[in-house]
C-alpha positions in Angstrom: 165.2 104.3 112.2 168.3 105.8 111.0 167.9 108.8 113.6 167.4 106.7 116.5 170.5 104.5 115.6 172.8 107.5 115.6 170.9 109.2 118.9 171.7 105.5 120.8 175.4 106.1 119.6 175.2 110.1 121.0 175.9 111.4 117.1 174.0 114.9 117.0 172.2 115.5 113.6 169.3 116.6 112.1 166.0 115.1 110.2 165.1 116.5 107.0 161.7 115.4 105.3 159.6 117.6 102.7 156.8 117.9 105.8 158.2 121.1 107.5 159.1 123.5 105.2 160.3 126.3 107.8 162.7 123.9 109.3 163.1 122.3 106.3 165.0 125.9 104.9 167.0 126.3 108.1 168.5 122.9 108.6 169.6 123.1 104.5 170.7 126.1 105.4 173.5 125.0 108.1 174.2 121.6 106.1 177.4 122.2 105.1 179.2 123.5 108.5 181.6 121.1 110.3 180.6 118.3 112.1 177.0 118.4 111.3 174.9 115.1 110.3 172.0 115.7 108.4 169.3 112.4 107.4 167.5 113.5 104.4 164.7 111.6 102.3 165.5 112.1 98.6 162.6 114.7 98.4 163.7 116.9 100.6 165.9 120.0 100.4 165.9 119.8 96.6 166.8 122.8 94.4 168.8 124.3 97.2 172.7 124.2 97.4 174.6 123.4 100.5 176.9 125.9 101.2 180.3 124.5 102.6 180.7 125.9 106.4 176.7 127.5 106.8 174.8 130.5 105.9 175.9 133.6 106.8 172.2 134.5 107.8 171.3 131.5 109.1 173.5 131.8 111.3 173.5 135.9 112.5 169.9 135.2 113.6 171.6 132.2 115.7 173.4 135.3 117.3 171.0 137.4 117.7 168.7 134.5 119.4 171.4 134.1 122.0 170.9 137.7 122.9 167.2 137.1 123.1 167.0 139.1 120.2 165.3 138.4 116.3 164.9 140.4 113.4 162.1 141.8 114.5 163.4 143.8 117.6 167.2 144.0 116.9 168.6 147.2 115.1 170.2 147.9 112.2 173.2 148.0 113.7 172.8 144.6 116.0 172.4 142.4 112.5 175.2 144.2 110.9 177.7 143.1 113.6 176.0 139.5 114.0 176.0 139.1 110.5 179.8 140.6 109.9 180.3 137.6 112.8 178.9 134.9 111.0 180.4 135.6 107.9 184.0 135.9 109.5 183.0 132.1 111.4 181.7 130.8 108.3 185.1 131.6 106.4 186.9 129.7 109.1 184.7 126.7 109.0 185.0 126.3 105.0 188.5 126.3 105.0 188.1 123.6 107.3 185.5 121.4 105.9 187.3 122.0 102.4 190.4 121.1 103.9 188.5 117.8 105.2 187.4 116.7 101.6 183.7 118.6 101.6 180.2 117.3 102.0 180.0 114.0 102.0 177.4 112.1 100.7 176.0 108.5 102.4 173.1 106.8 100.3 171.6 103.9 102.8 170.4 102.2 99.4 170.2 101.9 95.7 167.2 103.3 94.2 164.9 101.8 91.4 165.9 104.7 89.2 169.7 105.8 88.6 167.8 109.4 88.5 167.0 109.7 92.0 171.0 108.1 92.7 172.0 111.0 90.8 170.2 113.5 92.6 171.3 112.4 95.8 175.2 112.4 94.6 174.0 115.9 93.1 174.2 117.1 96.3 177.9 117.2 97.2 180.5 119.1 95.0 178.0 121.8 93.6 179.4 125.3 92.6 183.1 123.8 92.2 182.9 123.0 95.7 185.0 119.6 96.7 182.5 116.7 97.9 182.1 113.1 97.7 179.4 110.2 97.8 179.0 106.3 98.9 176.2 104.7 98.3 175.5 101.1 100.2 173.4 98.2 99.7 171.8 95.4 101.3 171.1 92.0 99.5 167.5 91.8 101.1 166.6 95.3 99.5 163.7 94.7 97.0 166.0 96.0 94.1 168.5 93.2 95.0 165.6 90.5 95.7 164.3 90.9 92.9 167.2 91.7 90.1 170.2 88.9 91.2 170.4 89.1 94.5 170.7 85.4 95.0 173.5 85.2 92.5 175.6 87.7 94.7 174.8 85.5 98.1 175.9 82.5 96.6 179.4 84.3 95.2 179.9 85.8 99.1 179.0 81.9 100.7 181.4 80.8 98.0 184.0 82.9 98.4 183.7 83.1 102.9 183.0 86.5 102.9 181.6 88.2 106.2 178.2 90.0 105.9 180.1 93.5 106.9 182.9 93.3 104.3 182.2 95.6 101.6 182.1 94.4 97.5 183.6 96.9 95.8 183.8 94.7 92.2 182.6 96.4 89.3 180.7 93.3 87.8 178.4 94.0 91.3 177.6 97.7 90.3 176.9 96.7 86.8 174.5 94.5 88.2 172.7 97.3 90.1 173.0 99.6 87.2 171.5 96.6 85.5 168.3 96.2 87.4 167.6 99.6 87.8 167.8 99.5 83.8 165.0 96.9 84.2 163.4 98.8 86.9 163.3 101.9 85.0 162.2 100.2 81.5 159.2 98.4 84.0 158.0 101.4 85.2 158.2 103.6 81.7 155.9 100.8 80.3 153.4 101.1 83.0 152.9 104.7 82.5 153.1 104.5 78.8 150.0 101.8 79.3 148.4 104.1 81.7 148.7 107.2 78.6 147.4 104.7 75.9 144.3 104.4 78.4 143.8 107.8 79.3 144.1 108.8 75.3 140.8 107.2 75.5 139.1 109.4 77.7 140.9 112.4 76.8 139.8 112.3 72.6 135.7 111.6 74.2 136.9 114.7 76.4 137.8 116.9 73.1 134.9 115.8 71.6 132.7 116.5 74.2 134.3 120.2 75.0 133.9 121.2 71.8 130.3 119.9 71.5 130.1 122.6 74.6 131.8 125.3 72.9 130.2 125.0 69.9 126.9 125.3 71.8 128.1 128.3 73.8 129.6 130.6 71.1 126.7 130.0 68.5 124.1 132.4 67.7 121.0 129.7 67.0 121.2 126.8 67.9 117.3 126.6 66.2 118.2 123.5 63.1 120.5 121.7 65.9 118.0 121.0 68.3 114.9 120.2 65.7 117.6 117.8 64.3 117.4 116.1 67.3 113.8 116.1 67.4 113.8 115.1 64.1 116.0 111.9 64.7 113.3 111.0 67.6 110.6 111.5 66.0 112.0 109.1 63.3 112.9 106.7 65.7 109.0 106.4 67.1 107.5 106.3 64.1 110.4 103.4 62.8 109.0 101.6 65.8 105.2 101.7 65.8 105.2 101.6 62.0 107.4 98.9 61.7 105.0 96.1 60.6 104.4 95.9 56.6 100.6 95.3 57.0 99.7 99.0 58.2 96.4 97.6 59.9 98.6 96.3 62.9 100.2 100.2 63.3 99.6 101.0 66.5 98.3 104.9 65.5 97.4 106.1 68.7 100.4 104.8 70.8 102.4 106.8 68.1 100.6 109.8 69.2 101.2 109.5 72.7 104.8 109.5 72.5 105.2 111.6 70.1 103.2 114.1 72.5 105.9 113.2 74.9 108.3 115.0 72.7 106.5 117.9 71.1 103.1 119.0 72.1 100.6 118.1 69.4 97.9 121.1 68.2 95.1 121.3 70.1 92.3 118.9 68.3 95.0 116.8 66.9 93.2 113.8 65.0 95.4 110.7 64.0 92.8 109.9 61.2 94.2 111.2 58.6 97.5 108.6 59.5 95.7 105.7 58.3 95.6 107.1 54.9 99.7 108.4 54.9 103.0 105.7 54.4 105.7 106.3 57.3 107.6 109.1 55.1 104.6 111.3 54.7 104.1 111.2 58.8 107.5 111.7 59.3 107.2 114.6 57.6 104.0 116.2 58.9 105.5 115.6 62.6 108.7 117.5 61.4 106.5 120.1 60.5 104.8 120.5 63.6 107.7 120.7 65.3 109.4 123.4 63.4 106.2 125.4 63.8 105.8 124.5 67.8 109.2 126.1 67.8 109.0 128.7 66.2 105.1 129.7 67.8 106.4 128.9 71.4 109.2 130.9 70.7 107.5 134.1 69.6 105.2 133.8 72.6 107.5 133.9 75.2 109.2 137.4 73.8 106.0 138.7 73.3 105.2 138.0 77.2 108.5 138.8 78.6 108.1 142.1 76.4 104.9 142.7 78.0 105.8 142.0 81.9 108.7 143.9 80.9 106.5 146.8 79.7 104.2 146.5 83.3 107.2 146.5 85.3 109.0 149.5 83.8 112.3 147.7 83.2 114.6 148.1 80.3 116.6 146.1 78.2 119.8 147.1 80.0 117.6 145.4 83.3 116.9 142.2 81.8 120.3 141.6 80.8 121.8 142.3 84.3 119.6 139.3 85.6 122.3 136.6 86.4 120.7 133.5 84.4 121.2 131.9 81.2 118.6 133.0 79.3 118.9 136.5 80.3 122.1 136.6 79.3 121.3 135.2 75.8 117.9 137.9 76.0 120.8 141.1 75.6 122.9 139.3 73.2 120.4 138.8 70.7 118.6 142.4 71.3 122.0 143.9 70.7 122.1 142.0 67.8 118.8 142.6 66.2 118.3 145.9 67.5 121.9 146.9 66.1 122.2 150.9 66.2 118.3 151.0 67.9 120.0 149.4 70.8 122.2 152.1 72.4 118.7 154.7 72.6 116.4 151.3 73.5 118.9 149.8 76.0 118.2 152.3 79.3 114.7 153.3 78.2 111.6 151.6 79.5 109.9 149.6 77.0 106.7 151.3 77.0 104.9 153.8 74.3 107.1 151.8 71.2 105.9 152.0 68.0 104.8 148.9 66.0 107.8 148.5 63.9 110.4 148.3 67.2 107.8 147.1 69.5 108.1 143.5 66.9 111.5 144.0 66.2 112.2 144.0 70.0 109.4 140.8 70.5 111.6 139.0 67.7 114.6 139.8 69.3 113.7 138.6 72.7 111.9 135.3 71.2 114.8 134.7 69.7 117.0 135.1 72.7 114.6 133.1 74.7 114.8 130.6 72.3 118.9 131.0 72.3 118.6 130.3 75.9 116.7 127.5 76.5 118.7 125.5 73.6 121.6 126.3 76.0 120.1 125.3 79.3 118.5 122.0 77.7 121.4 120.9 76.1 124.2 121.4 78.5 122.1 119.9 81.8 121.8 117.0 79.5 125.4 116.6 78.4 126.8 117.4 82.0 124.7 115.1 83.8 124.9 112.0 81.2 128.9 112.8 80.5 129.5 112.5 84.5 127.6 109.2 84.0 129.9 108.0 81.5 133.1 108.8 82.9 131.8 107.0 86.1 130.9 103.9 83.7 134.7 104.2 82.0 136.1 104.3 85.6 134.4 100.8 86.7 135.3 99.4 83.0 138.9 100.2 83.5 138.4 99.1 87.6 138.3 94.8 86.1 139.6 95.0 82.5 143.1 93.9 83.3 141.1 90.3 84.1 140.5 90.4 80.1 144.2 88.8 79.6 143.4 85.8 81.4 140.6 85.1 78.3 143.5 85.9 75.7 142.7 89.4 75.1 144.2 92.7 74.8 143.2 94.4 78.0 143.9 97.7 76.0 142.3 96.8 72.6 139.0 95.6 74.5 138.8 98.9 76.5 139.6 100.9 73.6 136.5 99.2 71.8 133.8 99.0 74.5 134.7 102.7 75.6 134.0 103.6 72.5 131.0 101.7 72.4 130.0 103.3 75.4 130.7 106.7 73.9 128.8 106.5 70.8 125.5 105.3 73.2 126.1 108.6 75.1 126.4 111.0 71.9 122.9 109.2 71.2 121.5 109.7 74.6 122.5 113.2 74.3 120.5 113.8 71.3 117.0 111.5 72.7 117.0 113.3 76.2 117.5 116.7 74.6 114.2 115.7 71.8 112.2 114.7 75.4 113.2 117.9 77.5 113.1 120.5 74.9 110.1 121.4 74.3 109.0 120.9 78.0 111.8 122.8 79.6 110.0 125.2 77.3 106.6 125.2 78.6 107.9 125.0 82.4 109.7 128.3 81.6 107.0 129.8 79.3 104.6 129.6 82.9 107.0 130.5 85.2 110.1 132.9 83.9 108.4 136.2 82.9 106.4 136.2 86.4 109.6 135.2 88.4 111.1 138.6 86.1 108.1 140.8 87.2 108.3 139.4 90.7 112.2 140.1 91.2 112.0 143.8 89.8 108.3 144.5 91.1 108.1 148.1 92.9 107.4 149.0 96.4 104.1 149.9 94.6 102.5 146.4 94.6 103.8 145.4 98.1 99.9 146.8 99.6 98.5 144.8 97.5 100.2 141.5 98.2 99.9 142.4 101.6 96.1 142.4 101.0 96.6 138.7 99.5 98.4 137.5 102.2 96.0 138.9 104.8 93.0 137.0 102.7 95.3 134.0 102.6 95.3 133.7 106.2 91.6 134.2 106.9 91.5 130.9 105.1 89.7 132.6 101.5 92.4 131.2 99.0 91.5 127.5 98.4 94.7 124.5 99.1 94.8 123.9 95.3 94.4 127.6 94.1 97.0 129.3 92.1 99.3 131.0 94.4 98.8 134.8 95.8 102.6 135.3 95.1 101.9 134.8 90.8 104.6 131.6 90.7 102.3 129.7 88.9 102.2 126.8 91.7 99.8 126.2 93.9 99.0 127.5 97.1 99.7 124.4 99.1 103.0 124.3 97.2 104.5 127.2 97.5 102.7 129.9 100.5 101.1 127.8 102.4 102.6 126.4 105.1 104.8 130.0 105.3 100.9 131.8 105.9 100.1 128.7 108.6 103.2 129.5 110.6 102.5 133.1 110.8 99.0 132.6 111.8 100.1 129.9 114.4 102.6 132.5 116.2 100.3 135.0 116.2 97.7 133.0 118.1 100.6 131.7 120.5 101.4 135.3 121.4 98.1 136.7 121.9 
């Protein structure tokens, strides 16, 4: 508005915003010479000082653009005389502008902070330089609107005063200085408010992180996870056992969730319950699952050690896998292999004797196990910590409408996020109990085949060949294991691959 104002009047100038920063430099740059009107939003140009009659090198590449030159193409010797030009005009137009008072500084309003004032008056009279500033106001600016500006129209209709004589009173700027006061005070409440809410967020944050590092840097994670089977276990037995009169337990429902959490033995037989109180089943189940641990464990570093031993990999292989539980596999085998590792670590695991040939089982059982924790816990607490901070985000969206029931906006988010919080920590711990143990089993089927298939030798390539071939003449059933070894079956997984091929074939022939 401004620039179109002074372009109907013929008043050269230049627009300077915080959009264009190349133009943005150069028009700073040339602020200061004579005659030259420059609109600036407070923003822009900030952290540069106007020098008083141009830049010296702003202005040599003027020069050297008038002889269709740039710094590219010009010599050595070209920018050393334009320059020794600009610097000799530049030296005439300070004395002038000095000699004319300076820059001068026009503000077309007050601000709602006496900061931003300040910076903009900042911008004459730097380096010792001389400079001045005026700042002007309107009485239907929101500042004045809102903070007296009624009080002043009265005192001008009162005292006959035209709309373009100027108040210079000092009881008027004390009002301004007033209500940006106000302003200011407004606005340092408002973000103080919004830091009281985001404490709330940011302590679940801490608690949360550290729950993550604590998980990440620990070397077993074995008694935290069965502590959180444990608590479930608790939790289904409280509830199916909860009657006094143990003829209306409901045994058998107990077993099938409890087989939800950890796989029961094979033959499992609920009788004996019926002669146990809820503490003695509690405790058989915590057995069990201590023992399920421990037995699946063992069984999936004793496979991984074998298809490690058909495949002729090493330990130093396994660990360059990029997943998870490979990663924990060579931590724990550097661990418990200690000064075996550096002689075990690049040879094939094959012709071991029974000592290291355990050792190395426990150690990758134990890295498996290391693993998994990992992988079960932190899917869980990413997924169900997204879901909360989505939960605190629509809390926060309508709790402002609290204060019309005579509460404390604040004091009721503070409690129900922490409500929410402590439903999440227990969440955590319940979907960790339910996908432990069969995060386990998926892996136990499918990781040490997916290891032999990504390091299997050219070696085996006839023979899957052969498979493939037999796969297409229609001999390996639709519900058949796979050819390929991923444990799925064929209708699953090669399939519709083997159909395609056998379709363009018959296309082309």
């Amino acid at each position: 508005m401004l620039s179109d104002m002074l372009r109907r009047k013929g008043v050269p100038h230049n627009v300077l915003n915080a959009k264009l920063h190349e133009k943005e430099a150069a028009i700073v740059a040339q602020a200061g010479r004579p005659s030259t009107v420059t609109i600036a939003t407070n923003m822009a140009g900030r952290g540069v000082d106007i020098l008083l009659g141009g830049n010296p090198d702003g202005l040599a590449r003027e020069l050297l653009a008038k002889q269709a030159l740039d710094m590219t193409t010009a010599t050595p010797e070209q920018w050393q005389d334009a320059l020794a030009k600009a610097k000799e005009q530049i030296e005439k137009d300070r004395a002038r502008v000095v000699e004319l008072g300076g820059l001068h500084i026009v503000g077309t309003e007050r601000h709602e902070a006496r900061r931003i004032d300040n910076q903009l008056r900042g911008r004459a009279g730097r380096q010792g330089d001389p400079g001045s500033s005026r700042f002007y106001i309107s009485l239907e600016d929101d500042l004045m609107r809102r903070f007296g500006g009624e009080r002043v129209k009265s005192f001008m209709e009162w005292a006959g005063l035209e709309e373009d004589v100027p108040i210079e009173h000092g009881l008027i700027s004390k009002t301004i200085e007033q209500s940006q006061v106000k302003v200011e005070g407004y606005n340092f409440d408002l973000r103080k408010h919004v830091l009281q809410y985001d404490d709330v967020v940011n302590k679940q944050r801490e608690t949360i992180y550290a729950q993550r590092h604590k998980v990440l840097s620990k070397d077993t994670l074995r008694e935290d996870v069965l502590t959180m089977v444990h608590k479930a276990l608790e939790a289904q037995v409280a509830l199916h056992t909860e009657s006094n009169d143990e003829e209306e337990w409901n045994l058998s429902a107990l077993a099938g969730d409890v087989q939800k959490i950890i796989p029961l033995p094979t033959g499992f037989d609920i009788k004996p319950w019926r002669s146990m109180d809820r503490d003695e089943i509690t405790d058989q189940l915590r057995e069990i699952a201590a023992q399920v641990y421990d037995e699946q464990a063992a069984r999936m570093g004793r496979q991984l050690l074998e298809a490690a031993q058909r495949n002729g990999q090493t330990i130093e292989s396994l660990g360059a896998i990029p997943h998870p539980l490979h990663r924990a596999i060579a931590q724990t085998a550097r661990a418990k292999l200690a000064e075996q590792y550096t002689s075990l670590a690049a040879e094939r695991l094959t012709g071991l004797s029974p000592e290291t040939q355990k050792t190395i089982e426990d150690a990758f059982a134990h890295g498996l196990a290391l693993g998994r924790d990992r992988v079960a816990i932190l899917q869980v607490v990413d997924r169900l910590w997204i879901r909360h901070l989505t939960v605190l985000d629509d809390l926060r969206e309508g709790i402002g409408l609290r204060a019309f029931g005579q509460q404390d906006p604040l004091v009721s988010y503070k409690r129900e996020g922490s409500e929410s919080f402590g439903r999440l920590l227990g969440q955590i711990e319940q979907q960790v109990a339910l996908s432990l143990f069969h995060l386990h089993l998926n892996l136990e089927q499918s990781e040490p085949t997916r290891i032999a298939r990504e390091t299997r030798t050219n070696r085996v390539e006839p023979a899957r060949n052969a498979r493939a071939s037999a796969s297409r003449d229609g001999k390996v059933g639709r519900n058949d294991p796979c050819y390929c070894g991923s444990g799925k079956k064929y209708k699953n997984c090669h399939m519709r691959k083997d159909q395609g091929q056998t379709h363009a074939i018959e296309k082309r022939k």
